[in-house]
C-alpha positions, -999 to 999 in steps of 0.1 A, spaced: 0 0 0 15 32 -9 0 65 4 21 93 -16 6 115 -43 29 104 -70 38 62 -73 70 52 -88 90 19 -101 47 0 -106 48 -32 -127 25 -32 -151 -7 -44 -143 -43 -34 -127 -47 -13 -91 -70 2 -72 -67 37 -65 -84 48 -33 -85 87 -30 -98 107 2 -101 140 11 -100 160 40 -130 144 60 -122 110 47 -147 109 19 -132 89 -10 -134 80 -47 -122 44 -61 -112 40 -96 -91 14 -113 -63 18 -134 -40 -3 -158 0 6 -156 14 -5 -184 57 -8 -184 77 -18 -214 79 -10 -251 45 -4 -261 29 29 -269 -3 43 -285 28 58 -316 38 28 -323 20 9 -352 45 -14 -359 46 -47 -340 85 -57 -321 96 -74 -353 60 -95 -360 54 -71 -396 15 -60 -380 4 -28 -387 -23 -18 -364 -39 14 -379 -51 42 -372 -42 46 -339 -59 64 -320 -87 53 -343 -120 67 -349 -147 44 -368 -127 16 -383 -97 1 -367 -77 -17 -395 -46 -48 -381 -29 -61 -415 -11 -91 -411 -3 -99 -446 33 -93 -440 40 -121 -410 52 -150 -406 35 -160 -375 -6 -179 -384 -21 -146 -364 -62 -169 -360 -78 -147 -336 -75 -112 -322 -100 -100 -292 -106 -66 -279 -105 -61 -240 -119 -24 -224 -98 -19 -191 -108 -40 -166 -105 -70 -190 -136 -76 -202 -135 -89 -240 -154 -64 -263 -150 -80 -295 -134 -111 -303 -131 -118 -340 -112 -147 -364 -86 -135 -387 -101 -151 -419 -81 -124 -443 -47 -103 -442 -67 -74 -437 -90 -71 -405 -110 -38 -398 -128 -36 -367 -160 -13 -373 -162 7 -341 -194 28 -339 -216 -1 -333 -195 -16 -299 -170 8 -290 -167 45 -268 -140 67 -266 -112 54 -247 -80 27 -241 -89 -9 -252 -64 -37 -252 -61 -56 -286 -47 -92 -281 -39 -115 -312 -34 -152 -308 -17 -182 -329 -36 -213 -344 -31 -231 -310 -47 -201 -290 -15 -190 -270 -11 -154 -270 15 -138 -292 8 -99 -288 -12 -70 -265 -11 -38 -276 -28 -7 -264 -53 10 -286 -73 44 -283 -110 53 -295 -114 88 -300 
């Protein structure tokens, strides 16, 4: 438990973040720290050849994976606190994700997965 205004040196992951005022009153929100290489700027996937685009996106999110090597089968979605949003199969190089009908403004977490479901990539996304 750390009770400083600013929190350094976090792994990445989820926390709740408990805030009180004077009289004790408080507000409770949950938060996702992310550490390591990924970034909203960076479209390019560490060496995989996806393209994730645009991003921050608006009303279509297009992921090409023509360009891989690596059999990319599903992708899924996930708002925050890890709920899946979407989950779709990659049956074309070219995926785009229409976002006015299931998605608000905000930071989602796109996961793709291999043929044998294990996880290959999560990168952070924003809806504007």
């Amino acid at each position: 438990m750390q009770t400083t205004q600013t929190a350094d040196s976090l792994c990445g992951g989820y926390y709740l973040l408990n805030v009180y005022d004077s009289n004790y009153c408080n507000s409770s929100n949950i938060g996702y720290v992310e550490t390591g290489s990924l970034s909203i700027e960076n479209n390019q996937l560490n060496n995989l050849n996806i393209s994730i685009f645009p991003n921050p996106a608006h009303d279509y999110l297009y992921i090409d994976i023509s360009e891989t090597e690596i059999n990319i089968s599903t992708l899924k979605i996930l708002n925050i606190t890890g709920q899946v949003l979407i989950e779709r199969y990659c049956n074309s190089d070219l995926i785009s994700i229409d976002l006015n009908k299931t998605m608000n403004e905000g930071i989602y977490l796109l996961q793709l997965f291999n043929e044998d479901s294990k996880l290959i990539e999560t990168v952070k996304i924003m809806i504007e």
